[in-house]
N, C-alpha and C positions, 0 to 999 in steps of 0.2 A: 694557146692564147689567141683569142679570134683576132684581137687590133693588128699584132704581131705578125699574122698568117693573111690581114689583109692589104698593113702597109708595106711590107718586108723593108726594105732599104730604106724607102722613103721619107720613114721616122727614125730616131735616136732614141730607144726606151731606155732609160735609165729608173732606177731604185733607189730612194735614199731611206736609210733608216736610221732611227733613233736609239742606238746601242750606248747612251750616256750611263746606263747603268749596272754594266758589265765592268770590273775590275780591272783595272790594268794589265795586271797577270794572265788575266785571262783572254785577252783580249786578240792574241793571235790564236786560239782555238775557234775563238767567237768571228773571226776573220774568215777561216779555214772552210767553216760550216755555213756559212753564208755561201761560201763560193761554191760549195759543193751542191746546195739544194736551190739556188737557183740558174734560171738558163739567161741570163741577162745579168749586165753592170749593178751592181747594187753600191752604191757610196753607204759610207759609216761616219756617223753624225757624233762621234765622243763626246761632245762638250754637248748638244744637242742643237748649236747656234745655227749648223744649215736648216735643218727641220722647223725650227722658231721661223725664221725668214719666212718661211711658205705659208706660216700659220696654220699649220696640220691640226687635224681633228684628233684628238690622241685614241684609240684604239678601233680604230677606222682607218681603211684605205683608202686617201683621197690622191686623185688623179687631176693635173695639171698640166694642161697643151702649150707651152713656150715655143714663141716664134726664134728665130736664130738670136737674138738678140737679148733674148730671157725674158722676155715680156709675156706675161700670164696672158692669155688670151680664152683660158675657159678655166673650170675649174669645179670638180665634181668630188663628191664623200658618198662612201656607201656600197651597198653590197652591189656584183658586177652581174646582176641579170641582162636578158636577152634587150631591154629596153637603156636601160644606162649605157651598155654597150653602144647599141646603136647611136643612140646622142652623142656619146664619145666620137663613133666614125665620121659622124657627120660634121663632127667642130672638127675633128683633123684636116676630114676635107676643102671644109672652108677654108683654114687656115694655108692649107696646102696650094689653093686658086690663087690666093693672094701673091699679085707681083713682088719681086722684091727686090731692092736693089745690088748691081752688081758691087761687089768689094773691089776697093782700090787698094794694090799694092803701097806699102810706105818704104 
């Protein structure tokens, strides 16, 4: 995964998928196998309502750069050639320059 290999820490890659159509029963098999074939957090979207939120393209992989805050800041569909890619690095970057305020304890 080139992003992966170039921000390492820097970023939080997370996965969400739209598994509303797997059975209940099945549903820790479908857990199991997930975790096994990927190398990264994958969230499972049952009801489908996190995936709705983002307004996913359904059978396309869209990619979404949220700042700490969960504010969409880019927002890409489509297959990940060497050029998407790169787009991608370069909004991370951006986003990544950007100051940000420090957090106050409560």
């Amino acid at each position: 995964m080139p992003v992966k290999q170039r921000f390492d820490t820097r970023v939080d890659i997370r996965g969400i998928a739209d598994v509303s159509c797997v059975p209940a029963s099945l549903r820790g098999l479908g857990q199991r196998r997930f975790r096994a074939a990927q190398t990264y957090p994958v969230m499972m979207s049952w009801t489908s309502d996190a995936v709705k939120a983002f307004a996913y393209t359904p059978g396309k992989a869209d990619v979404l750069v949220l700042d700490r805050h969960g504010t969409i800041l880019y927002r890409t569909s489509g297959k990940a050639n060497d050029p998407a890619i790169q787009d991608l690095c370069d909004e991370i970057e951006r986003a990544l320059s950007v100051p940000t305020a420090p957090t106050r304890a409560k």
